[in-house]
Residue, then its C-alpha position, 0 to 999 in steps of 0.5 A: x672249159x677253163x674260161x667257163x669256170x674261171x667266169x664262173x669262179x669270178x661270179x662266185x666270188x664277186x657274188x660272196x663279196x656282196x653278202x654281208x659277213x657271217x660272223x655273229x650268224x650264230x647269234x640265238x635269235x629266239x633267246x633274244x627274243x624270249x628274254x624281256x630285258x634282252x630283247x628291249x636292250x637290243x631293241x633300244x639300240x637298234x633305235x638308238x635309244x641306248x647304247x649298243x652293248x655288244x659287237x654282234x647288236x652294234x653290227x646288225x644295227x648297220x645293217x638292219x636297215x639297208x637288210x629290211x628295205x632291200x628284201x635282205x638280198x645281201x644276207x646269208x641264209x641264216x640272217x634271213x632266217x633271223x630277220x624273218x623270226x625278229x620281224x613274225x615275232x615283232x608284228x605278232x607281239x608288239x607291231x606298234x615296236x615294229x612299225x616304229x623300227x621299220x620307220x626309223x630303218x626307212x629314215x636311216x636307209x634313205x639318209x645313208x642314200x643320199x649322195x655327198x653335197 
């Protein structure tokens, strides 16, 4: 019984380390969203078209490409509650940002993929 657990314990625990952290989990999504200037000012940086003017936008901008080509398997729940808002809200309203986002995470990803020469 105790190898049973410590196996499950050792899963559990490699398993939270592949998450990506939750510190800006709280992050209001939908106020973004709703707010033009706010909205665009996170959009630019995600581009980088402009600087990253908070910790929380410089932190999804890493991970936002590796999140949206892998299906989010390394995001809380509550990221892919997040992801999945930002990505209905884009190809809803502004799908010409969004095929131009999901261009650029593909480029990033696929750069970040490429082993050292």
């Amino acid at each position: 019984m105790k190898v049973i657990l410590f196996v499950f314990l050792a899963f559990y625990a490699v398993a939270a380390e592949q998450l990506y952290s939750d510190q800006y989990d709280y992050v209001d999504v939908s106020k973004i969203l709703s707010d033009d200037a706010l909205r665009e000012e996170y959009y630019n940086c995600y581009m980088g078209t402009s600087p990253c003017l908070t910790a929380d936008a410089q932190y999804f901008k890493e991970i936002l490409p590796e999140a949206a080509l892998t299906k989010c398997v390394k995001c809380t729940d509550k990221q892919k509650d997040n992801f999945q808002k930002i990505a209905t809200w884009f190809t809803k309203n502004q799908p010409e940002k969004w095929d131009a986002y999901t261009k650029k995470a593909v480029e990033i990803y696929n750069q970040s993929q490429k082993a050292p020469e």
